[in-house]
N, C-alpha and C positions, 0 to 999 in steps of 0.2 A: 680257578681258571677252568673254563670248560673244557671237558677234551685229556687232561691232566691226569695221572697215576695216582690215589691214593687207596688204601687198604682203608676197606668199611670195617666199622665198631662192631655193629650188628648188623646182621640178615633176618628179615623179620618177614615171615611169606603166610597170608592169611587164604589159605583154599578156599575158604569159605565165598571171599571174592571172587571167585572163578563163576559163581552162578550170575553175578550182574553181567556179566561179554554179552554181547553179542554174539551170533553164529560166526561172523566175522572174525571179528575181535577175536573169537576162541580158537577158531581154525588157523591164524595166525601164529599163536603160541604155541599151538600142536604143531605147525611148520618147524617150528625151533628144535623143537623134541626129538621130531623124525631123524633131523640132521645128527643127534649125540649118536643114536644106533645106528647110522647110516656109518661112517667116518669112524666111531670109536668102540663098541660095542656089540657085538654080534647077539651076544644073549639079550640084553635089553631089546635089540631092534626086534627078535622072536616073540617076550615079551610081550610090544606091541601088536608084534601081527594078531598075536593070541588074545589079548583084551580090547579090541575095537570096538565092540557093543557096549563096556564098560565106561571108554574112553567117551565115545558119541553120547552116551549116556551120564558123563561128569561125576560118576560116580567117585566119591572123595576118598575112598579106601585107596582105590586104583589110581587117580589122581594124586594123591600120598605120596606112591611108589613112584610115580613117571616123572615126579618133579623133585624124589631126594636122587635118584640117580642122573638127572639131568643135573643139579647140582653137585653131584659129584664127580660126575665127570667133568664139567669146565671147569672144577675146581682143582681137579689134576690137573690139566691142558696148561690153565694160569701159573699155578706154584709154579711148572717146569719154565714157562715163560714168560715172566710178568707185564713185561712190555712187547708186546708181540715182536720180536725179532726171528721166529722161527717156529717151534710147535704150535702157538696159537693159532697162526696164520689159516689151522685145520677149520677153526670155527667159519671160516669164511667162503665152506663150501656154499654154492649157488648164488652169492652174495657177489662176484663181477658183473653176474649175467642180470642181477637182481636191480644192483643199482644201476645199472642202466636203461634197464625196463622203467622203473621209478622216474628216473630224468625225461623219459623221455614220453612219458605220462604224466608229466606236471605234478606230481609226486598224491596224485585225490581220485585215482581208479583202484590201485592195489596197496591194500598193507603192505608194510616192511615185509612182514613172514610171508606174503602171500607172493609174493615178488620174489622173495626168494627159493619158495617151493619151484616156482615157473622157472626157473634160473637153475634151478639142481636141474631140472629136464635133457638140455644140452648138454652139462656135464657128464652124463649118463653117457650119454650118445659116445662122447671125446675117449671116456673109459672103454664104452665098447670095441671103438675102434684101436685104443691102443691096446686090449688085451687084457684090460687090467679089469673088466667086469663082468660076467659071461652075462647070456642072452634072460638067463632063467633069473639071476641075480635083478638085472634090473627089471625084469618084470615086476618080479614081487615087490620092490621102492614102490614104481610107480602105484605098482594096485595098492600100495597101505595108503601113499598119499589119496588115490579116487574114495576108498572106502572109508577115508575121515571127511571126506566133502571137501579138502583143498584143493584149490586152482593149480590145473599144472600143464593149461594149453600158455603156450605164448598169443603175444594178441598181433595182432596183423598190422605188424611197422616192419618197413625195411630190414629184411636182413644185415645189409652193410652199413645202415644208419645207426643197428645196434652196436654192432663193431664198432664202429666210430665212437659211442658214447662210453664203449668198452675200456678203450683207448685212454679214459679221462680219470680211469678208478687208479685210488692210491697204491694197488697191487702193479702196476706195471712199472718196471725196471729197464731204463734204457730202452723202453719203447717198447719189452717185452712182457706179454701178460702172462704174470701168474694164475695159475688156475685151479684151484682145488678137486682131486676127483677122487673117487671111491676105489679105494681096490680090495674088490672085491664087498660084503658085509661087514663092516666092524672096523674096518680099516681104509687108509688115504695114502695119497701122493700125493707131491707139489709140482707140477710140469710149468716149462715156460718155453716149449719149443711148437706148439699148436701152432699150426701156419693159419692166416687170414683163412685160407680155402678153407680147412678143414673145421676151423669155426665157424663160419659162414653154414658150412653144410649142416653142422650139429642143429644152428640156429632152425635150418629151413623143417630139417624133418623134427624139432619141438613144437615149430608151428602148423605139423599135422598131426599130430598125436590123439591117439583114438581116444574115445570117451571111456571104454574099459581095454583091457589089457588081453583080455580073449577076443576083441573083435576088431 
């Protein structure tokens, strides 16, 4: 049954496939990546900051590295929570804002990853405002996602139309949306008290977001 709990026999991950992606396709996966050191990791996320010429570059050493601890860390996240009722839930940073963007793009302008790098943007914002990020914190996010070449303007739809499609993800509870955000590097929260307004707003200033982080 699709959709269903079972535990895989094997894991079988051939790097060597990473050179057939596309730019796309690759930046996608790298989206995925971002989020383990954003949410769980703080040394991984530095890491990152520190191999980007390697990473743009596919080098398979560094590729090696970026994807046994990406697998290692959801593999922690999972053991604690198998069925996502609670710590997994972390995996789904930028992924309310994401699938919505998706829906509401007929699911053939942004990848999964890429949709959801644009979808951590506002989360950002929601952190800043609650405190839980500082200023300098998310700069650096943002600039690792610009410096790997991922998407992370929103596109020019409705702010309240995304809200609206917000509304329709599996994370919302009694009408209220869960929301994954950063606190701080390496670490998250689960919030479900963001008012419409203050979503709304994160939304407007994602969808002006400068093309680098210095200007």
């Amino acid at each position: 049954m699709i959709g269903a709990f079972h535990q895989p026999r094997l894991v079988l991950i051939d790097i060597n496939t990473l050179a057939t992606l596309n730019d796309k396709e690759y930046h996608s996966g790298l989206a995925e990546v971002l989020k383990y050191g954003i949410i769980y990791d703080a040394s991984f996320f530095r890491y990152l900051e520190e191999n980007v010429s390697k990473i743009i570059a596919r080098d398979l050493e560094c590729l090696s590295t970026i994807i046994y601890h990406s697998c290692r860390i959801k593999s922690e996240i999972v053991a604690e929570d198998e069925r996502e009722e609670g710590l997994r839930a972390v995996l789904n940073l930028g992924h309310t804002f994401g699938h919505a963007i998706e829906k509401l793009t007929s699911y053939n302008v942004y990848s999964h990853g890429e949709a959801v790098a644009i979808g951590t943007m506002p989360a950002l914002y929601l952190a800043q405002d609650k405190g839980f990020l500082q200023e300098n914190e998310a700069s650096r996010i943002k600039e690792l996602y610009l410096q790997m070449g991922i998407p992370t303007v929103f596109p020019a739809l409705e702010a309240e139309e995304i809200y609206t499609a917000m509304l329709n993800d599996k994370k919302v509870i009694e009408g209220r949306l869960r929301i994954v955000l950063p606190r701080g590097i390496g670490d998250f929260t689960i919030v479900d008290d963001c008012s419409k307004e203050k979503i709304i707003k994160a939304i407007t200033k994602a969808q002006v977001l400068p093309l680098t982080t210095n200007g």
